[in-house]
N, C-alpha and C positions, 0 to 999 in steps of 0.2 A: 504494500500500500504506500504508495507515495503522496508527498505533500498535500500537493493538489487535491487529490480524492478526501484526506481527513478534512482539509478546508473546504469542501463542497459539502462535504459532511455536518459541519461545523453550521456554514451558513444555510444550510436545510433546515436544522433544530432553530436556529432564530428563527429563519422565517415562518417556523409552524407556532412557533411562541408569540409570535407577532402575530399569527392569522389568531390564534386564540384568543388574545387580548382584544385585537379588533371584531371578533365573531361576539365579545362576550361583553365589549365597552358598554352598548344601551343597558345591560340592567345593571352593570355596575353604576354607570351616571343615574342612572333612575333610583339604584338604591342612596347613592349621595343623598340626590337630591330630596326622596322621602326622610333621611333624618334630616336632613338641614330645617324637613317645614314640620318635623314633628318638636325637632326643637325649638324652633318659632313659636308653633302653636301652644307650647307647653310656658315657654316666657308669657306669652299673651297672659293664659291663662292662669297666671302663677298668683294674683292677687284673689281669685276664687278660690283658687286649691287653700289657700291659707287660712281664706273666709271660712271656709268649708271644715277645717281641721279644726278653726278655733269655736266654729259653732258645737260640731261632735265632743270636745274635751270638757266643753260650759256642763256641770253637772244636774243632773236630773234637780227639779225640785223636790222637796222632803214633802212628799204627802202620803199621810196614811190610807191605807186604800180600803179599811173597815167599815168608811163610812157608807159603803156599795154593799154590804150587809147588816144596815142598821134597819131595824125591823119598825122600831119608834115612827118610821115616816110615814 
């Protein structure tokens, strides 16, 4: 095997690494660009989420719930 042939060789495996890359680029840019707008979407939305955590942690009020068996009424 001489030079030539490993270098033809050589530049086979690139180019089929190159066809892969370019066969496979639209879902990799599509998957970019789905996190870029779910991290987007998730800034936007970061003043709700917070609203939302600080509503669920606010603690139930204290009520007794016997009065739903008081017979007196």
């Amino acid at each position: 095997m001489d030079t030539g042939t490993i270098l033809g060789y050589a530049a086979g495996y690139i180019a089929a690494m190159g066809g892969a890359f370019l066969l496979y680029l639209p879902v990799i840019v599509l998957l970019v660009a789905l996190l870029i707008a779910g991290g987007l979407l998730e800034l936007l939305l970061l003043p709700f989420i917070a609203l939302f955590r600080r509503l669920r942690r606010r603690a139930a009020p204290d009520m007794d719930p016997s009065w739903l068996l008081d017979r007196r009424r």
